[in-house]
C-alpha positions as CSV (number, residue, x, y, z in Angstrom):
1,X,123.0,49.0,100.3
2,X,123.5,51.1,103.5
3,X,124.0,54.2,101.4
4,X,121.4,53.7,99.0
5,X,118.1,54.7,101.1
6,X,116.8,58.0,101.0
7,X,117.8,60.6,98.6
8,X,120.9,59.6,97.1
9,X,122.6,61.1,94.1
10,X,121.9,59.3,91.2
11,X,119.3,58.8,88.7
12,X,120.9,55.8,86.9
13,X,122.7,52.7,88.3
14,X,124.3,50.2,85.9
15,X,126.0,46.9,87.8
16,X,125.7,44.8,85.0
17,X,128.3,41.7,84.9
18,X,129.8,42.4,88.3
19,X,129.4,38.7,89.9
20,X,127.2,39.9,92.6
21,X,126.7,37.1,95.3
22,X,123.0,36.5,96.4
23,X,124.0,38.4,100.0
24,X,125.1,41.4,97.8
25,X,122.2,41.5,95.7
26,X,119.5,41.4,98.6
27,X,120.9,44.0,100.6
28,X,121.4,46.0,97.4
29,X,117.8,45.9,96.8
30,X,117.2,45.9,100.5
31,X,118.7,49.6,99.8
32,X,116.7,50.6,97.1
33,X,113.5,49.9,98.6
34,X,113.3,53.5,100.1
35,X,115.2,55.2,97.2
36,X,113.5,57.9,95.3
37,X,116.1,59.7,93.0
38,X,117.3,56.0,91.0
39,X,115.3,55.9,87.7
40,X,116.9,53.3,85.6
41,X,118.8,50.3,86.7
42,X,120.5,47.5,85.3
43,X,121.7,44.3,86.7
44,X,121.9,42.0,84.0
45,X,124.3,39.2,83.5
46,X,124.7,38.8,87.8
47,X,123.0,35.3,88.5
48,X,120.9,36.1,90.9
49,X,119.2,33.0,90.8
50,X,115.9,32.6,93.9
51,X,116.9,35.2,96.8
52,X,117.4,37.9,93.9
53,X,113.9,37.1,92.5
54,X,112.2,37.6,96.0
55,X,114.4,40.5,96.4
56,X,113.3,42.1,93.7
57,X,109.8,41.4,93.8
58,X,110.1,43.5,97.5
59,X,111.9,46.1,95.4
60,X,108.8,46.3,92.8
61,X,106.0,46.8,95.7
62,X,108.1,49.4,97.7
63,X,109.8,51.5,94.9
64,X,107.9,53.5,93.0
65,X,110.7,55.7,91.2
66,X,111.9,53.3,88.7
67,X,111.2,53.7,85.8
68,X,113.1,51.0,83.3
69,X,114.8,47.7,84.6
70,X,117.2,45.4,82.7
71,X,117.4,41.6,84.6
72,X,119.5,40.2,81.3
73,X,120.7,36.7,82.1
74,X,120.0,36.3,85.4
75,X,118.2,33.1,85.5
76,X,115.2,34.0,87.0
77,X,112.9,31.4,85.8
78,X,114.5,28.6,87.1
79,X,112.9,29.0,90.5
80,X,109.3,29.1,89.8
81,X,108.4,30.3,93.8
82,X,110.8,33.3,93.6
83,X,109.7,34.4,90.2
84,X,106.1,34.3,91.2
85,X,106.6,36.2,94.2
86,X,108.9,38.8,91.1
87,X,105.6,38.9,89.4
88,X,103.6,39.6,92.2
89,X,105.8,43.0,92.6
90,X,105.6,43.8,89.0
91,X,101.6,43.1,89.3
92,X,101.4,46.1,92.5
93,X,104.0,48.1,90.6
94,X,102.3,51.1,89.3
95,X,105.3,53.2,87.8
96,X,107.9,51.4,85.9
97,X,107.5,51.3,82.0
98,X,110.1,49.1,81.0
99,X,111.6,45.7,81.9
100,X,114.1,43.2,79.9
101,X,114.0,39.7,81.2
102,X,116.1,38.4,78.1
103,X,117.6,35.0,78.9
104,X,116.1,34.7,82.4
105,X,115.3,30.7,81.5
106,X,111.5,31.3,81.8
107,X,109.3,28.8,81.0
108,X,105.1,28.4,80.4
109,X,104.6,28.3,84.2
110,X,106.7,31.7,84.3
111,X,105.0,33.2,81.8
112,X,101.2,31.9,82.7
113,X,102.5,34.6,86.4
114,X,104.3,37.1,84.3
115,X,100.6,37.2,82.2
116,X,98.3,37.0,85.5
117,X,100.8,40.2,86.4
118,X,100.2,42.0,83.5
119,X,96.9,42.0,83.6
120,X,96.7,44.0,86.2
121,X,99.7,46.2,85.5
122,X,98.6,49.6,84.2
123,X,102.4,52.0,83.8
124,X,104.3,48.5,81.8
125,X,105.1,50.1,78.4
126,X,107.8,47.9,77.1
127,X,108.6,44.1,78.0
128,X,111.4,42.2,76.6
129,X,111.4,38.4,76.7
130,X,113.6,36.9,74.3
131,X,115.5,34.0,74.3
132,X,113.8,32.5,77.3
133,X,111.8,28.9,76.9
134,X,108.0,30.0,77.0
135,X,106.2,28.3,74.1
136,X,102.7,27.7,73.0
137,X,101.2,27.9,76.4
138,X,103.3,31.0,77.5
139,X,102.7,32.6,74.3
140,X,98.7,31.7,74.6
141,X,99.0,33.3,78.6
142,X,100.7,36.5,77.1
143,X,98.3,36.8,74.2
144,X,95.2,36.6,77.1
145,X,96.8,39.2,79.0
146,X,96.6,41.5,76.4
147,X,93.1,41.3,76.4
148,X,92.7,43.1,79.8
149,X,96.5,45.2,79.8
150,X,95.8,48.2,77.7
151,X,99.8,50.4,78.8
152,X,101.5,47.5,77.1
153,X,103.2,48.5,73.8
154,X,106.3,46.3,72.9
155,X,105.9,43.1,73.8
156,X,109.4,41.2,72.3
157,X,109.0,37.1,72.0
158,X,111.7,36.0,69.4
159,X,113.6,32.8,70.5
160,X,111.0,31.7,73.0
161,X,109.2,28.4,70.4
162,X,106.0,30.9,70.3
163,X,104.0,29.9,67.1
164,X,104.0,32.3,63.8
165,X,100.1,32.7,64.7
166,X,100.5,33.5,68.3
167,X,102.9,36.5,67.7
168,X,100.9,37.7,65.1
169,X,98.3,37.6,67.2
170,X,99.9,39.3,70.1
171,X,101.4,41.9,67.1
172,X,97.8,42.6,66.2
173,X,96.7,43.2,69.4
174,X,99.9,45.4,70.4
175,X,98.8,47.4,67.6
176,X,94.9,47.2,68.3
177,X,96.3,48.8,72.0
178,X,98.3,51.6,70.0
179,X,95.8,52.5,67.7
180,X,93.2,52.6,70.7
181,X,95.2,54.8,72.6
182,X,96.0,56.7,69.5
183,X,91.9,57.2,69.2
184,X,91.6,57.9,72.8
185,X,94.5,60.5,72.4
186,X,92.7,62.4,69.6
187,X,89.1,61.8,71.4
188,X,91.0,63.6,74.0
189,X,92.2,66.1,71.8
190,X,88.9,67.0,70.2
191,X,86.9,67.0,73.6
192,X,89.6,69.0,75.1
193,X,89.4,71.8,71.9
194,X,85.7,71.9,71.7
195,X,85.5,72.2,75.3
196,X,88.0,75.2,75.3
197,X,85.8,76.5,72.1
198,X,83.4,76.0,74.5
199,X,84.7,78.1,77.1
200,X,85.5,80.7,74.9
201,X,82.0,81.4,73.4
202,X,80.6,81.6,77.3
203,X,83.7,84.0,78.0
204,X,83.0,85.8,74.9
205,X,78.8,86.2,75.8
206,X,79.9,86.8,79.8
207,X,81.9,89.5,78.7
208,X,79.1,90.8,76.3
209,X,76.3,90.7,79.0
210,X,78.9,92.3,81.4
211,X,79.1,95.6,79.3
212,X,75.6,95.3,79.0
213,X,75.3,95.4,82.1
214,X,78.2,97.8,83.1
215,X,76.2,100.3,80.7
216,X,72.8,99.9,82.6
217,X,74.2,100.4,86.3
218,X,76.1,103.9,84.6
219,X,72.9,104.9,83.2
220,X,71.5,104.0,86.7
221,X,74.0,106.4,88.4
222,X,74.0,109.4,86.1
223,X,69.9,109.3,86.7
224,X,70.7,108.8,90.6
225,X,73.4,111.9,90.4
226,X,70.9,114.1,88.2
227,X,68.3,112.9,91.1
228,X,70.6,113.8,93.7
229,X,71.8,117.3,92.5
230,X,68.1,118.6,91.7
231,X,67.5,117.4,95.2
232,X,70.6,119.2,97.0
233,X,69.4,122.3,94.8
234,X,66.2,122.0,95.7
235,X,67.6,121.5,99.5
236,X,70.1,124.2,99.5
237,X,67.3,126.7,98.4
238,X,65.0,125.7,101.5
239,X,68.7,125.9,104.1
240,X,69.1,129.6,102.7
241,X,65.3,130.4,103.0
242,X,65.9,128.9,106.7
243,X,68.9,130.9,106.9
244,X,67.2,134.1,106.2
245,X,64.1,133.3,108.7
246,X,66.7,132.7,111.6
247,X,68.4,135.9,110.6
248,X,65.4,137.3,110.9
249,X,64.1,135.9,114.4
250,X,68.2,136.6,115.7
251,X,67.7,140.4,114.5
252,X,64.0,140.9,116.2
253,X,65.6,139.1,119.6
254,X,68.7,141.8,119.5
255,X,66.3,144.3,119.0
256,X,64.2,143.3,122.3
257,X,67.4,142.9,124.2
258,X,68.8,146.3,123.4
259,X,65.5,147.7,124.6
260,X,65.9,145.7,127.8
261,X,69.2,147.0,127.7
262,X,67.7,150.5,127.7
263,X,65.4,150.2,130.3
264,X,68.4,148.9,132.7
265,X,70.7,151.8,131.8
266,X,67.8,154.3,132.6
267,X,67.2,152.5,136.0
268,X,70.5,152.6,136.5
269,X,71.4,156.0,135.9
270,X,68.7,157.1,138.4
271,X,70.1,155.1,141.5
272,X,73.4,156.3,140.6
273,X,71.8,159.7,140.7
274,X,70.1,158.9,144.3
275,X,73.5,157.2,145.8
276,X,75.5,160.5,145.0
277,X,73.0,162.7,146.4
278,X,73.4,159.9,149.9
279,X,77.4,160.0,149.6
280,X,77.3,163.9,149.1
281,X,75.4,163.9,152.8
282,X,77.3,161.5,154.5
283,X,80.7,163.2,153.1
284,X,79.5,166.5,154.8
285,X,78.7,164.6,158.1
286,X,82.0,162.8,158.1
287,X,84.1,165.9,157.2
288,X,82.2,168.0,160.4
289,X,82.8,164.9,162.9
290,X,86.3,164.8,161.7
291,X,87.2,169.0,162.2
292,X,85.7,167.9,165.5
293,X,88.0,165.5,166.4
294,X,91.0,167.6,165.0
295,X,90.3,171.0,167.1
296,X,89.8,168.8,170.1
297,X,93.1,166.9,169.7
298,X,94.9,170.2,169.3
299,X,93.7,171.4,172.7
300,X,95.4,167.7,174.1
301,X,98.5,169.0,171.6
302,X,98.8,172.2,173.3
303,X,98.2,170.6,176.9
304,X,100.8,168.7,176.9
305,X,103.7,170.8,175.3
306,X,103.1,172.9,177.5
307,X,103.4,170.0,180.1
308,X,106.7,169.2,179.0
309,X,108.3,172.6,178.4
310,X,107.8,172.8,182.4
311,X,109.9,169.5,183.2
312,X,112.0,170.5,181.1
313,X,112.8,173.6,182.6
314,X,112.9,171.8,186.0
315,X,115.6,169.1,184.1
316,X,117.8,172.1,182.4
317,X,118.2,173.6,186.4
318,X,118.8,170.3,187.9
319,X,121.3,170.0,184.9
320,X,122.8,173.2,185.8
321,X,123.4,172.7,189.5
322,X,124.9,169.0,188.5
323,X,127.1,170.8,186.3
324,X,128.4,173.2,189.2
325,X,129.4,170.1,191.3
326,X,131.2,168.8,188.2
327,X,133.0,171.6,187.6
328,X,134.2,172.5,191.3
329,X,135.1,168.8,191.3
330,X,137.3,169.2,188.4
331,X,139.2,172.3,190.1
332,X,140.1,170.2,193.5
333,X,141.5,167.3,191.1
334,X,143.3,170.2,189.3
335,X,145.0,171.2,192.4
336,X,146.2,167.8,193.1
337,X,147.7,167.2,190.5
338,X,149.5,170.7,190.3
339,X,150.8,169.2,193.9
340,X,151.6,165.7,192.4
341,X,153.7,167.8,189.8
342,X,155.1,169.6,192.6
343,X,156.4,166.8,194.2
344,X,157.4,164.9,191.0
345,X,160.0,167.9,190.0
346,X,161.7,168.1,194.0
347,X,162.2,164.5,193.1
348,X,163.8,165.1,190.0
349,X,165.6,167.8,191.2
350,X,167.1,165.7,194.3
351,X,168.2,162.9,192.1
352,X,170.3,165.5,189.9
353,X,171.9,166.3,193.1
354,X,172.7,163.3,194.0
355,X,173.8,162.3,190.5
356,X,175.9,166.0,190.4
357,X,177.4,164.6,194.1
358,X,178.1,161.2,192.7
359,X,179.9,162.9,189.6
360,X,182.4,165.1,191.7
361,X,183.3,162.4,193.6
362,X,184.4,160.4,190.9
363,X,186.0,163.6,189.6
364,X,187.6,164.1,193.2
365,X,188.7,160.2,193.5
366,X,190.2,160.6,190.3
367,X,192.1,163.8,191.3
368,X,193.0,161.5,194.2
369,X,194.0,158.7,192.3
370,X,196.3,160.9,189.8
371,X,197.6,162.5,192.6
372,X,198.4,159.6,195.2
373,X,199.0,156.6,192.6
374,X,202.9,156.0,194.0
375,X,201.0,155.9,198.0
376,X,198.4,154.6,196.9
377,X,198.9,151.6,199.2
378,X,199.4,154.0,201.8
379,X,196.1,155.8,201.4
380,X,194.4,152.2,200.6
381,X,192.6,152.7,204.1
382,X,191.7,156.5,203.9
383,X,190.3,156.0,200.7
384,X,188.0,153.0,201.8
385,X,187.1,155.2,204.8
386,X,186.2,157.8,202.5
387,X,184.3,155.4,200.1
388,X,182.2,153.8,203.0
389,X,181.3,157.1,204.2
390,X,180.3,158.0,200.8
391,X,178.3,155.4,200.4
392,X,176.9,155.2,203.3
393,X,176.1,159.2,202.6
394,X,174.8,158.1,199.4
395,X,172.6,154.9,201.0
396,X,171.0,157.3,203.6
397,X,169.9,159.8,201.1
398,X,169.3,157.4,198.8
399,X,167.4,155.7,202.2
400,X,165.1,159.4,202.9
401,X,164.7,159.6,199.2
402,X,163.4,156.0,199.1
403,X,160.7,157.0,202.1
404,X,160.2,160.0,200.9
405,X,158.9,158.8,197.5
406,X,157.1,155.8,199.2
407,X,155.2,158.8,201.3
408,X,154.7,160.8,198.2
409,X,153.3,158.2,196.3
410,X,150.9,156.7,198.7
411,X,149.4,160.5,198.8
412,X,149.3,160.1,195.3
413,X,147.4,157.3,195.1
414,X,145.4,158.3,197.8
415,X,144.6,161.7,196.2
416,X,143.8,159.3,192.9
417,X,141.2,157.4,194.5
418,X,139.7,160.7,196.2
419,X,139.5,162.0,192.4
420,X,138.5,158.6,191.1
421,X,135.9,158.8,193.7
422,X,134.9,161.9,193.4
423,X,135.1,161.2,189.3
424,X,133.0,158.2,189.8
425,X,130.1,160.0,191.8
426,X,130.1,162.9,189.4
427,X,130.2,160.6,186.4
428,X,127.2,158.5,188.4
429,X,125.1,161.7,189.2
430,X,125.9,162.7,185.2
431,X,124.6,159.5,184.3
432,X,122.0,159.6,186.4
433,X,120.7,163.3,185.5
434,X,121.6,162.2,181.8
435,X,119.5,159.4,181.7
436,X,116.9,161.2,183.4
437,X,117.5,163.7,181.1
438,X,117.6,161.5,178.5
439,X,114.5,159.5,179.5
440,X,112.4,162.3,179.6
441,X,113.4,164.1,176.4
442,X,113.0,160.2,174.7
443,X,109.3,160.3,176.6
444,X,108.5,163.5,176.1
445,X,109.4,162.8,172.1
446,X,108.0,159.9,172.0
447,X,105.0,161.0,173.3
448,X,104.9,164.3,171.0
449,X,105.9,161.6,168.2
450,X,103.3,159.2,169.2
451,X,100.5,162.4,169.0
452,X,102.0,163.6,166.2
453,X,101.6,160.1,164.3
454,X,97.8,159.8,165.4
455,X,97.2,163.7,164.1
456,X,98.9,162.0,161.1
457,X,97.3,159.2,160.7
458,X,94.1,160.9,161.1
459,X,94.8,163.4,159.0
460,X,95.6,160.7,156.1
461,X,92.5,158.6,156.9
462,X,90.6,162.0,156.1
463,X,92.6,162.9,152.9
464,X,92.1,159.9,151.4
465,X,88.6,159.3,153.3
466,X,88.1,162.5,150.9
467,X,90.3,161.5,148.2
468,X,87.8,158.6,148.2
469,X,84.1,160.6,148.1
470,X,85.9,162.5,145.4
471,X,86.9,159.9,143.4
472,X,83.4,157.8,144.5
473,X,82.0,161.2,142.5
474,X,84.0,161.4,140.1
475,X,83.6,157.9,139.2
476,X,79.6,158.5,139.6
477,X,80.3,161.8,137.6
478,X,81.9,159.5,134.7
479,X,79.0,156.9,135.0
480,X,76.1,158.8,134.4
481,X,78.3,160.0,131.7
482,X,79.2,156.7,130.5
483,X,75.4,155.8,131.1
484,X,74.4,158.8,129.4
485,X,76.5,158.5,126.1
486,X,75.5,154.4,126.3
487,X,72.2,155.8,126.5
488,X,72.8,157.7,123.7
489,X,74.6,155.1,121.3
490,X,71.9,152.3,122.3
491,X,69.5,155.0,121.3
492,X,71.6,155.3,118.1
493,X,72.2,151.8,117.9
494,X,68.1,150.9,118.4
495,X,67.5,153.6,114.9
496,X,70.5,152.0,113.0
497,X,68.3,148.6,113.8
498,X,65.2,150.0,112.6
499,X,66.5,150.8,109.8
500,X,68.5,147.7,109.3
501,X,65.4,145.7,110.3
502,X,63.8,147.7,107.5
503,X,66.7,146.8,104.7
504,X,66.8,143.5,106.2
505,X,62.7,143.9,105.1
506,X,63.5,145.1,102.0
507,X,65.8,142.4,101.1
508,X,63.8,139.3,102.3
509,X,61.0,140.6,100.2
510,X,63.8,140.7,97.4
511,X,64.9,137.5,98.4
512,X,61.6,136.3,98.3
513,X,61.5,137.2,94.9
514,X,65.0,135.5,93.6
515,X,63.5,132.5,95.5
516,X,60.3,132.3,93.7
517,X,62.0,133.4,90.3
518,X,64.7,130.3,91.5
519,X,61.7,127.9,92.1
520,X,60.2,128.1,88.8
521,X,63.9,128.1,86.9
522,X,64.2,124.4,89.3
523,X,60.5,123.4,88.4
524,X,61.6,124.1,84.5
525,X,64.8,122.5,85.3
526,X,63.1,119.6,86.9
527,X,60.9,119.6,83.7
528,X,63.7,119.1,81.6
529,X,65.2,116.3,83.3
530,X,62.1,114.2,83.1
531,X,61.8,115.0,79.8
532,X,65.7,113.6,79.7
533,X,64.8,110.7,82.4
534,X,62.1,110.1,79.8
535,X,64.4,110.0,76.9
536,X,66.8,107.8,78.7
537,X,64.0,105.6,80.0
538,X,63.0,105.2,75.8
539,X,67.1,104.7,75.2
540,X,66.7,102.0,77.9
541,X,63.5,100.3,76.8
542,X,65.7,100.2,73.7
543,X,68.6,98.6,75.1
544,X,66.8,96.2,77.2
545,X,65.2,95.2,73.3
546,X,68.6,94.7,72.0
547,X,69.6,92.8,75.3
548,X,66.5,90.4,74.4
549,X,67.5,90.2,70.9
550,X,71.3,89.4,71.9
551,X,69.4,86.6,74.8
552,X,68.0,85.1,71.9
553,X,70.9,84.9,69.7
554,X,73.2,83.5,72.9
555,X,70.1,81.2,73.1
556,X,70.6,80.2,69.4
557,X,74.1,79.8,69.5
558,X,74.1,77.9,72.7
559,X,71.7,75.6,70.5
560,X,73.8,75.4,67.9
561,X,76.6,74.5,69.8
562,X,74.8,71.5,72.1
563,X,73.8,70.3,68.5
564,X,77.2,70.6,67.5
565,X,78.6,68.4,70.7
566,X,75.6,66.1,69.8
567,X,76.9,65.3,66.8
568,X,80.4,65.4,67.9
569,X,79.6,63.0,70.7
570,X,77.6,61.1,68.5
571,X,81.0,60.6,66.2
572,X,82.5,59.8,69.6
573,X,80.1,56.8,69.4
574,X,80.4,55.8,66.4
575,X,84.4,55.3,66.8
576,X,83.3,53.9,70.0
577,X,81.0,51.5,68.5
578,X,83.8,50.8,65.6
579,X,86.2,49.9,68.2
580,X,84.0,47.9,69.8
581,X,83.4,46.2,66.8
582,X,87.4,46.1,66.2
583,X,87.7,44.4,69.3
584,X,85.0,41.6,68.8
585,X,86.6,40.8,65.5
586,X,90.1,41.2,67.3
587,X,88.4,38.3,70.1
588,X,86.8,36.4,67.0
589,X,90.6,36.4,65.6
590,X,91.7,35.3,68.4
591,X,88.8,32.4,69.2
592,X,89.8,31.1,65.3
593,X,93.2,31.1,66.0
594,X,92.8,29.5,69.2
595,X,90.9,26.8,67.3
596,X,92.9,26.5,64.5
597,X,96.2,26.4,67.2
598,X,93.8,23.3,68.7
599,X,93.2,21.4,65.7
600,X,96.7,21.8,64.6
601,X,98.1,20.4,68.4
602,X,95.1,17.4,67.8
603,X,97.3,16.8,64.1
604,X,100.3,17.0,65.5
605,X,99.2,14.7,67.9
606,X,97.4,12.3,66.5
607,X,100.5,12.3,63.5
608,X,102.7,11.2,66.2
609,X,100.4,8.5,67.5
610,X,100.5,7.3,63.8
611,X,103.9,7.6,63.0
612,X,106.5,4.6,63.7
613,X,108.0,6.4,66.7
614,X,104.1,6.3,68.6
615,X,104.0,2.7,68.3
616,X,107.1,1.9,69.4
617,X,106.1,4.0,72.3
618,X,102.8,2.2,72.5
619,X,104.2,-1.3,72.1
620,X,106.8,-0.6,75.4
């Protein structure tokens, strides 16, 4: 039961004769409540007995996805509370269309609720009730539930003590309930062809009126576009006659402007002609002031060379005497160091003699040695003598040579610094004159430079002061050239105009012409497309006739075919009416047997009360 709710995978369950216990059968049902996919289900020969009933009475309000049910032997009938509530399901049941209840034990009671149910049970197709225990009554509650339930079809009632009369009566009215919906299916079928027949002639005579009037609105536009095109014609005639006028006011304005143009040039040319003759005079002036300036700055020129050619005479004999100092200077220092040389060979020349002395007395103690080597223990002391005498010799010259140089050298370096001295001051008083020298040469250029820059730059202010009035008249020169061959070409240019203006004359009047030759081509034109507009309006008068005469036949067919669903509703009635009357004799039927079932029950009756057994009853 837990797996059954919602959308489980089967369409068909069969538990049919598996001993389900009343537990297993409620939450079973319990489960298929909220099923939707379970179509068929069968649960016969299980017993289910009261709690089963209930159960699926719930099952028949909440499901409504099955579609057949088989309850086969389940004793359903015995329990006259639980099958009522089982027919109160099946009465709010609106989907399942079929149900065996074969063997259920259902009695009169049972049936009396199973008829109340059907009643009102409209999706019921088949019911099978055989072999229960209804009888007269049940079968008289069946057969007056037929009278309202028009879904049932199969109602089967073999083995339930239901009279011969009663199930032919609930046969008749089985097949009074086909045959009606049989009628009501053909009913349907007819209304449903005539009304597509229907909806096929308006489709048909839509469609006609649309061409119709598909044709009219293109008719429309090919008049609007032959109505628009003569009237862009017509408006692209007046744009070039526009055109031409404009060209013509544009051509008569160029012409005033080059005469303005003219009369500028003229004026122009004669105030170049007056600022030349000014720039001529004040050239002139300019030129005079300047030659001026220049033979008075050549008298300064000459001034002052001459200036400077005097200090530098004065510099060049200053510069000569300095040079005398310099040079008897240089001879002392000469001389001094002639003596310094002087003194430098007597010193060489001393220590060769010592260094000859030295060398013969080696050579002599030699001699001495080779000669007294046996005594020369013996002459031990004469030799020392002679050694310490020697050397004592050689100290004391050595001594004198010593002081000697010492003296000779301090002269030296005092006979240095007398020439560095005497160096220095004439290097100083060179300097100085130099500089002197120097400094005036570097003023006196700079001076001459500095003049000579101004004469320069004067000179090139007036070259190009001139450069400039020639060019300035040159430039005027070209001008009034320029002004004069302007002059000439607007002079040119104003005839060409003339005579353009006059061709331009010529060919409006032309123009003029074409136009009006134009006009009356678009006024015949125009002419013939009324006469067309006219023809079409005749073809239209026409067609509107034939869309009158096709109104009237939609009008007579639409006639026809009301009077044609007149009479085919009128048939409708008349079945109607016949199965009305069907049905009253069906009810009159059923009255007659319901009276002949009641006088046979008062026979039966009062042949029992007559019969042996009814008085023995009586009697005890």
């Amino acid at each position: 039961g837990q797996l059954l709710p919602g959308a489980a995978p089967v369409a068909a369950l069969a538990l049919g004769d598996c001993g389900l216990s009343e537990e297993g059968a409620r939450l079973l049902l319990h489960g298929l409540c909220s099923n939707t996919t379970v179509k068929s289900l069968d649960l016969k020969g299980n017993n289910l007995r009261s709690v089963g009933a209930e159960a699926l009475g719930k099952l028949l309000r909440q499901n409504q996805a099955i579609r057949s049910l088989t309850l086969e032997w389940n004793s359903l009938g015995l329990w006259e509370e639980s099958f009522s509530l089982f027919c109160q399901g099946l009465r709010a049941n609106s989907s399942l269309q079929r149900l065996d209840l074969r063997n259920n034990q259902i009695n009169q009671h049972g049936a009396a609720e199973l008829g109340l149910a059907l009643a009102h049970n409209s999706s019921l197709q088949q019911l099978d009730l055989r072999w229960n225990n209804i009888g007269l009554l049940g079968g008289r509650a069946l057969l007056n539930c037929l009278r309202s339930n028009r879904t049932l079809k199969r109602l089967e009632l073999a083995g339930n003590n239901v009279p011969g009369d009663i199930l032919k009566a609930v046969e008749q009215a089985l097949d009074h309930n086909q045959d009606r919906e049989a009628l009501l299916g053909e009913a349907q079928n007819q209304v449903s062809i005539l009304s597509k027949e229907v909806l096929s002639l308006k489709d048909e005579k839509n469609k006609q009126f649309m061409d119709f009037v598909d044709t009219v609105e293109k008719q429309k536009e090919e008049r609007a576009r032959s109505e628009k095109m003569s009237a862009a014609r017509v408006s692209q005639l007046q744009e070039a006659l526009d055109e031409q006028n404009s060209i013509m006011n544009s051509l008569k304005t160029k012409l005033q402007m080059t005469e303005a143009a003219l009369a500028l040039s003229e004026q122009k040319v004669h105030n170049l002609g007056e600022l030349l003759n000014a720039m001529k005079q004040e050239q002139s002036c300019v030129a005079e002031s300047h030659f001026r300036e220049l033979q008075q700055q050549k008298q300064e020129g000459a001034d002052r060379e001459s200036k400077l050619l005097h200090d530098l005479s004065a510099a060049s004999e200053k510069n000569l005497l300095l040079r005398n100092q310099v040079d008897e200077l240089e001879r002392k220092c000469r001389v001094q160091q002639d003596q310094l040389f002087q003194v430098k060979q007597d010193l060489t020349n001393t220590t060769a003699e010592l260094k000859l002395r030295a060398v013969e007395a080696e050579e002599r103690l030699e001699v001495e040695k080779r000669r007294f080597k046996q005594s020369l223990e013996d002459m031990e002391s004469l030799r020392v003598k002679e050694v310490a005498r020697v050397t004592q010799h050689l100290e004391a010259s050595e001594h004198s040579m010593h002081s000697r140089i010492q003296s000779l050298e301090a002269i030296k370096i005092s006979l240095e610094e007398e020439l560095s001295q005497a160096k220095a001051a004439a290097l100083s008083e060179r300097a100085q004159a130099e500089e002197e020298l120097v400094r005036a040469r570097s003023q006196a250029r700079l001076e001459q430079k500095q003049r000579l820059e101004h004469l320069e730059e004067k000179l090139r202010l007036l070259t190009e002061s001139r450069d400039e009035a020639q060019n300035c008249c040159l430039k005027q020169k070209e001008m009034v050239a320029v002004a004069q061959a302007k002059a000439k070409q607007q002079s040119l240019y104003a005839d060409g105009l003339r005579r353009r203006l006059e061709e331009l004359q010529q060919e409006l009047d032309r123009k003029d012409e074409e136009k009006v030759t134009e006009l009356n081509k678009v006024k015949v034109e125009l002419q013939e497309q009324i006469g067309h507009l006219e023809a079409e309006r005749a073809a239209q008068e026409g067609l509107r006739e034939k869309i009158a005469a096709l109104e009237r036949q939609l009008k007579a067919l639409s006639s026809n075919h009301r009077e044609a669903l007149l009479d085919k509703e009128g048939e409708i009635s008349l079945l109607l009416e016949k199965l009305r009357m069907k049905e009253a004799e069906i009810s009159r039927l059923r009255e007659e047997e319901a009276q002949r079932a009641s006088f046979l029950q008062n026979a039966i009756m009062a042949y029992v009360q007559g019969s042996p057994l009814g008085t023995l009853s009586s009697r005890k």
